[in-house]
C-alpha positions in Angstrom: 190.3 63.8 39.0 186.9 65.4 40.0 186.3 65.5 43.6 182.9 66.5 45.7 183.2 68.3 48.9 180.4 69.7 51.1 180.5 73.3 52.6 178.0 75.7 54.7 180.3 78.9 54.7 179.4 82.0 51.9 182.8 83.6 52.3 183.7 85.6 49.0 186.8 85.3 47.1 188.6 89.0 48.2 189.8 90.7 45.4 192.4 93.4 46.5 195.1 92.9 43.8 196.6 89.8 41.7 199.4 87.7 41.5 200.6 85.7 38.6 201.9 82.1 38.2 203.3 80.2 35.9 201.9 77.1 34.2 204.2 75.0 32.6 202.6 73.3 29.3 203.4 69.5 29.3 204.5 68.1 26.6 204.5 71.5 25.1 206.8 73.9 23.8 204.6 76.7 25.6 204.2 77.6 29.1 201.2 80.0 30.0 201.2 82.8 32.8 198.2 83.7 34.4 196.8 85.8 36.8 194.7 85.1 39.9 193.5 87.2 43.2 196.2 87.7 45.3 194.2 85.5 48.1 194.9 82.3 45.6 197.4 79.8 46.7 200.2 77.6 44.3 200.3 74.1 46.2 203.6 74.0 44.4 204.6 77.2 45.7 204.1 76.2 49.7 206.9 75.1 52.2 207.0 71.5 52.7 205.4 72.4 56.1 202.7 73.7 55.1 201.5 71.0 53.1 201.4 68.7 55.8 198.1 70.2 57.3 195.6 67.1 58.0 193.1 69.6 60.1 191.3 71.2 57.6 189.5 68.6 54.6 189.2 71.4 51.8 193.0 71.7 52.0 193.9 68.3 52.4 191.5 67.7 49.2 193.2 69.8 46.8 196.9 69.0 48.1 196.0 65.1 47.5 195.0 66.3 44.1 198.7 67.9 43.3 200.0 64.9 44.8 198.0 62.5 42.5 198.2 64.4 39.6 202.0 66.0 39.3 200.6 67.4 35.8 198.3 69.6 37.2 198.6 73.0 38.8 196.1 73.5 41.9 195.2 76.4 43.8 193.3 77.2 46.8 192.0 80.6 47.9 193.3 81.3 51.3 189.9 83.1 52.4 188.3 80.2 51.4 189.9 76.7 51.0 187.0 75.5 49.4 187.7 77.7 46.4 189.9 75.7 44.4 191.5 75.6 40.8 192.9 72.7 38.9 195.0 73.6 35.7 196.3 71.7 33.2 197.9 73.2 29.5 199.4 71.0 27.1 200.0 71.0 23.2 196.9 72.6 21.2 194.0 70.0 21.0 190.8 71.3 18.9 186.8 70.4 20.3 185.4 68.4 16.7 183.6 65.8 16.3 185.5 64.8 13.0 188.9 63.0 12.6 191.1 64.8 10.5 194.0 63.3 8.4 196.9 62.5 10.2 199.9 64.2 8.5 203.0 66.4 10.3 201.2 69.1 10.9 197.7 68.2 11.9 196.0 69.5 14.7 194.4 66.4 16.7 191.0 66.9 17.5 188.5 65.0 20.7 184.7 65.3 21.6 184.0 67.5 24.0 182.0 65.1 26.2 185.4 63.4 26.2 186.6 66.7 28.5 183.7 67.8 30.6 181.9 65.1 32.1 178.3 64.1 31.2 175.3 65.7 33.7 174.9 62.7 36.5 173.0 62.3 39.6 176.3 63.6 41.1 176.3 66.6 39.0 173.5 68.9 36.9 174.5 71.0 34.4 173.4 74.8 34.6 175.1 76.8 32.1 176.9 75.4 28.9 178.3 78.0 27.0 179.1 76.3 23.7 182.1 77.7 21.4 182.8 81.1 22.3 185.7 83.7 21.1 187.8 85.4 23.6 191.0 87.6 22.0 192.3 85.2 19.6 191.6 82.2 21.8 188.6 79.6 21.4 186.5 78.3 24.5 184.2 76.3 26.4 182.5 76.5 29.7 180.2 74.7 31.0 178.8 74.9 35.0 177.5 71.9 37.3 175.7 72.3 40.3 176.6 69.6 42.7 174.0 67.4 43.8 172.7 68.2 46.9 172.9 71.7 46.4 174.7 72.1 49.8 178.1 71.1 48.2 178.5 73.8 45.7 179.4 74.7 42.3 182.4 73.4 39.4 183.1 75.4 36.5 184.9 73.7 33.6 186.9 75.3 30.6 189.2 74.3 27.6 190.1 77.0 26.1 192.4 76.6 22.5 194.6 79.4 21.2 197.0 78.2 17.8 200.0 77.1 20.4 198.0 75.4 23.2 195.4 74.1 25.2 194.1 74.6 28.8 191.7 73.0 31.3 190.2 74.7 34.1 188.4 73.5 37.1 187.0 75.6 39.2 185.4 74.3 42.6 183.2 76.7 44.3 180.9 76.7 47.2 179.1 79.6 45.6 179.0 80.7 42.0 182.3 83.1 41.2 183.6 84.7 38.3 187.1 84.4 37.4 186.4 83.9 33.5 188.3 87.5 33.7 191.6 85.9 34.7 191.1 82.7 33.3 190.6 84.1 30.0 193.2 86.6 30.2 196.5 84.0 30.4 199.5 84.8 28.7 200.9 82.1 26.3 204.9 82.2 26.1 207.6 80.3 24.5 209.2 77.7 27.2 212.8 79.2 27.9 215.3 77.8 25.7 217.1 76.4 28.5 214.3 74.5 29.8 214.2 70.3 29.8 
């Protein structure tokens, strides 16, 4: 699901008002809304048409990603096509290292090196953030540096509220911040009219 992707441009991510999309949880009874710089793209928002672009490799990357992965939700900044974010929110899913009883109600539980992957030669981890406390939602980020240096940066976070769980991927030819929107999403019943 990871893919590397080399870039020379230091465009920034324009931030001149948002726009929020929708998320739908699978396998979940909750959907989340969040908000992202109104530069940011929904593949699943774009005419047929557009989607068909084979000129430029950033695009085509994270449109093959959609296509290959109909559970995610991917984004591209339009300043920047190699700006991208990968989302994916299903039912609640808590970081332990220990098993907990299986009955009705229990919460299942995974590692977290079973989410973000391990440093590589590919990949070199700079920041790990550990558990962290947001509003009432629990989270973890962690940042790689691609390997060379040349191809950028990926941000990770799985972030747990008592309905849900989320992961992130941010792709980045520079370091951003957009913990502010990622951590900000909105967690809402699905409609009761939805399959």
């Amino acid at each position: 699901m990871v893919g590397l992707f080399g870039c020379t441009e230091k465009k920034g991510t324009v931030d001149n008002g948002l726009k929020k999309f929708r998320i739908e949880g699978i396998a979940s009874g909750y959907d989340i809304r969040l908000s992202l710089p109104n530069t940011f793209v929904s593949i699943r928002d774009m005419d047929e048409e557009e989607q068909l672009d084979t000129t430029n490799l950033e695009l085509n990357w994270i449109l093959d990603r959609q296509y290959e992965n109909p559970d995610l939700f991917c984004f591209f900044d339009s300043s920047d096509t190699k700006t991208n974010v990968l989302i994916k929110a299903g039912p609640r899913v808590d970081v332990s290292n220990k098993e907990r009883k299986v009955t009705y109600f229990t919460v299942p539980t995974v590692t977290l090196h079973k989410i973000f992957p391990s440093e590589s030669e590919n990949g070199k981890i700079i920041y790990d953030s550990g558990e962290k406390k947001y509003k009432e939602k629990t989270y973890y980020k962690r940042t790689y540096q691609i390997i060379p240096d040349s191809l950028g940066f990926q941000q990770y976070f799985y972030i747990t509220t008592k309905w849900q769980s989320t992961l992130v991927i941010l792709n980045s030819p520079r370091q951003i911040n957009l913990d502010k929107y990622i951590l900000d999403y909105e967690v809402h019943p699905k409609p009761k009219d939805a399959n």
